[in-house]
C-alpha positions as CSV (number, residue, x, y, z in Angstrom):
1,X,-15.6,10.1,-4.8
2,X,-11.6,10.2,-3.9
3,X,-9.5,11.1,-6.2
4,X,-7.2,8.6,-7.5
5,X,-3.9,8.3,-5.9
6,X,-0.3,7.0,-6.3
7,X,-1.6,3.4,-5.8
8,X,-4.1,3.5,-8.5
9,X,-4.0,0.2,-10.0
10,X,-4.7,1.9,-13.5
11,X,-2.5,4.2,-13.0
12,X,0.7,1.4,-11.7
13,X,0.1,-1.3,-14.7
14,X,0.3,2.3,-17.2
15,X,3.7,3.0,-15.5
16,X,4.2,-0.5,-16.1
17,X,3.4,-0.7,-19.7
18,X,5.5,2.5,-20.5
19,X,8.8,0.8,-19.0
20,X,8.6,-2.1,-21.2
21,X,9.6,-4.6,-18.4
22,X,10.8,-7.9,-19.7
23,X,7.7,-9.7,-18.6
24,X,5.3,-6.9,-20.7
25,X,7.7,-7.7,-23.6
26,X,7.4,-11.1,-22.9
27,X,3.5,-11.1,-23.3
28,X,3.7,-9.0,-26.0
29,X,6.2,-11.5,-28.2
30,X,5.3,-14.4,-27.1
31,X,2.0,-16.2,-28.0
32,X,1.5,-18.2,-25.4
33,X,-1.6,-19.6,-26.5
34,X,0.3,-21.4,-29.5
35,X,1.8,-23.9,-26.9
36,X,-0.8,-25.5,-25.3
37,X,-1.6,-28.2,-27.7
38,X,2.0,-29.2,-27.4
39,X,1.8,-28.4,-23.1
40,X,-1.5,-30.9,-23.2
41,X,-0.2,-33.6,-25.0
42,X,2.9,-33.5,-22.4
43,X,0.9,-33.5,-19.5
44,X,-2.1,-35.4,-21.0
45,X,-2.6,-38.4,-18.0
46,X,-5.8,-40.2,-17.4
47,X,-7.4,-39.2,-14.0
48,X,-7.6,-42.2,-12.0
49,X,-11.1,-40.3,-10.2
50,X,-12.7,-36.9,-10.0
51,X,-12.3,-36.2,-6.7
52,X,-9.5,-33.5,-5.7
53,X,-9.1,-30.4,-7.5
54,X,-8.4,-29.8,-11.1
55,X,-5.0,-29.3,-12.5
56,X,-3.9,-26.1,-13.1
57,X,-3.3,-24.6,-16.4
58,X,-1.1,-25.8,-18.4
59,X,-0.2,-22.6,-19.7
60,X,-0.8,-21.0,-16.4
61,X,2.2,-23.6,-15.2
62,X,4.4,-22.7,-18.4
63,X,4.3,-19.4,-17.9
64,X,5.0,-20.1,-13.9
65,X,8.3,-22.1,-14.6
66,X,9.3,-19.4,-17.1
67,X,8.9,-17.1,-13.9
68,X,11.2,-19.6,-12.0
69,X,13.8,-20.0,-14.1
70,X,13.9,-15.7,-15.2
71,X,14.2,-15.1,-11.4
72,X,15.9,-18.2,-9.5
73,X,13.2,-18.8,-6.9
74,X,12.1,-21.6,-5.5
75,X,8.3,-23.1,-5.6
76,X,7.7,-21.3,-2.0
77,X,9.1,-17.9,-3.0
78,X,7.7,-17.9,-6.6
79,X,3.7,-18.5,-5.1
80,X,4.6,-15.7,-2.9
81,X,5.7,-13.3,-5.5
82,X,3.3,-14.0,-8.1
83,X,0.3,-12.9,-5.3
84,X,3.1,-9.9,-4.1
85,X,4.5,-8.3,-7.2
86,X,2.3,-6.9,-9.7
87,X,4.4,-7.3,-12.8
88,X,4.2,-11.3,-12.0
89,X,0.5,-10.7,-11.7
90,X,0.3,-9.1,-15.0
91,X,2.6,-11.2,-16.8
92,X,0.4,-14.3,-15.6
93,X,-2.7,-12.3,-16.3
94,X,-4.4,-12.4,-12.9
95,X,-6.4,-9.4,-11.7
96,X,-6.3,-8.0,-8.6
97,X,-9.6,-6.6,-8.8
């Protein structure tokens, strides 16, 4: 068993936590569950077939343009960051694990 290190993904969302970063502030005032009735009905079109993937989230996406817009990246940079940074990870609620 190793013993846990300075990486220790516990032990880096904690340090996280306890620096109250905008984004863990954000998550923590914000319910973004509240919007997506009004976040369907916006993006609510009729799928002309199955095929092709689904459509992402539409509080996934929110949440992604809020990312956008805090921190001026484009589409590119912003997929890059979100599977880079952990803090994006976090705010967006993926796991790494």
């Amino acid at each position: 068993m190793s013993q846990a290190g300075f990486w220790d993904w516990e032990e880096r969302q904690a340090k996280l936590r306890q620096k109250k970063d905008l984004l863990v502030r954000l998550n923590q005032i914000v319910p973004w569950e509240d919007f997506r009735p009004t976040l369907e009905k916006i993006h609510d079109k009729p799928r002309k077939s199955n095929a092709g993937r689904k459509a992402i989230d539409v509080v996934v996406m929110f949440k992604l343009l809020i990312l956008q817009q805090l921190y001026n990246i484009s589409d590119e940079e912003l997929e890059y960051q979100v599977s880079d940074r952990l803090s994006f990870m976090q705010f967006m609620g993926f796991s790494t694990l």
